[in-house]
C-alpha positions, 0 to 999 in steps of 0.5 A: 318202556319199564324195565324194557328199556332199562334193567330192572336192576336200576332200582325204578320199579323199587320206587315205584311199589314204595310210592304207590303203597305210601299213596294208598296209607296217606291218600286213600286211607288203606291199612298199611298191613293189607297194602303190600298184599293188595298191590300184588292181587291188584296188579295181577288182576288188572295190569295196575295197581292203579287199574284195581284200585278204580276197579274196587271203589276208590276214586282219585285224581290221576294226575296227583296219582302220577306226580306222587308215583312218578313224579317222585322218581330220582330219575338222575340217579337211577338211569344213565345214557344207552348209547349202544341201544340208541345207535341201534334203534337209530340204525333201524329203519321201521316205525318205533313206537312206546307202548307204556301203562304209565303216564306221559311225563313218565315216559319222557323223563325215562327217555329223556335220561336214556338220551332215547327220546328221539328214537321213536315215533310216538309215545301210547301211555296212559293219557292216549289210552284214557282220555276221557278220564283225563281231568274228569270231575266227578270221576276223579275226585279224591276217596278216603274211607272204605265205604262201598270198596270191593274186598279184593283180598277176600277174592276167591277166584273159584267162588261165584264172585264177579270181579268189578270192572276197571275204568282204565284201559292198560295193558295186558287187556285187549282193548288196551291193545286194539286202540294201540294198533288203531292209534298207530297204524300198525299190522300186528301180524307185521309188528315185533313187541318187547314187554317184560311182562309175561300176561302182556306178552301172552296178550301181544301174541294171541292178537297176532304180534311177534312177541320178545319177553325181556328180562325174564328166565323162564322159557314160555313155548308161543313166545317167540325170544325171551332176552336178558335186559342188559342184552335187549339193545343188541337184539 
């Protein structure tokens, strides 16, 4: 979906780093000199800044999370129509499915402004991978303190320190993809992935998909296509 779809160029995920920082000074109390810094070590440790942060301590409702990451978006200013990809996914006649990290009303309203929302079968987000979490009491209450938060920017990988595990399941992880297989119904063996993200794609092939790294320059030898985004609905 993000930055799939669309070019990164069009300033989404821009959006998206400003909201989830300004969301972790005003909602969970973090220094704003040590968020930038956590963002990037939390993505790269668990596909979402989101992920690392219920990883490390922080409790919060995921909805509110959304709705101020998400929810925030100028969707009418940012996307435009895709007609060219849209009478190219419609002309192809195989199951077409969203794989996405983020949330449902997300995935919609980037569809929705793409006029793509048709071209696919089903949409596997946030809340299909994380039903049980979706408006679930104690576990999504709202933190503000430091008290008991794992120092992930003290994290060094070579030390004898375990990483804390995440109660989200999200992509590149493969139990994010198995119940993505499971809900779909669909052979990996006989699936072609687009994702612009190199562990996601990494993840994608070692379980067996036909793997398309969009948008990204660097040649990786197992990948099966590497293309530019403005190009991905030619592919």
């Amino acid at each position: 979906l993000d930055d799939t779809l669309y070019p990164s160029s069009c300033g989404i995920a821009a959006h998206c780093i400003k909201n989830i920082q300004d969301y972790m000074i005003h909602q969970l109390g973090i220094e704003e000199s040590k968020v930038p810094d956590m963002c990037y070590i939390l993505y790269k440790y668990y596909g979402t800044t989101m992920s690392g942060l219920r990883a490390i301590g922080y409790n919060f409702d995921y909805d509110h999370f959304h709705s101020l990451v998400h929810g925030k978006l100028p969707y009418d200013h940012l996307l435009k129509p895709n007609l060219a990809m849209r009478k190219k996914l419609l002309s192809l006649p195989i199951q077409k499915v969203i794989f996405t990290n983020a949330d449902k009303r997300h995935a919609s309203e980037v569809l929705k402004r793409l006029e793509l929302e048709d071209c696919f079968e089903s949409i596997i987000c946030f809340e299909t991978l994380n039903p049980t979490y979706i408006n679930g009491g104690d576990e999504t209450k709202a933190y503000n303190g430091s008290s008991g938060i794992f120092d992930i920017l003290e994290y060094q990988p070579s030390s004898d320190v375990i990483l804390p595990e995440t109660p989200v399941v999200c992509k590149p992880f493969e139990l994010a993809f198995e119940q993505a297989f499971k809900i779909a119904q669909i052979d990996p063996k006989r699936t072609l992935f687009f994702d612009d993200s190199v562990p996601n794609v990494n993840m994608g092939k070692s379980l067996g998909l036909h793997t398309v790294l969009v948008g990204k320059s660097q040649v990786i030898p197992w990948n099966d296509l590497e293309v530019e985004q403005e190009k991905s609905g030619n592919v």
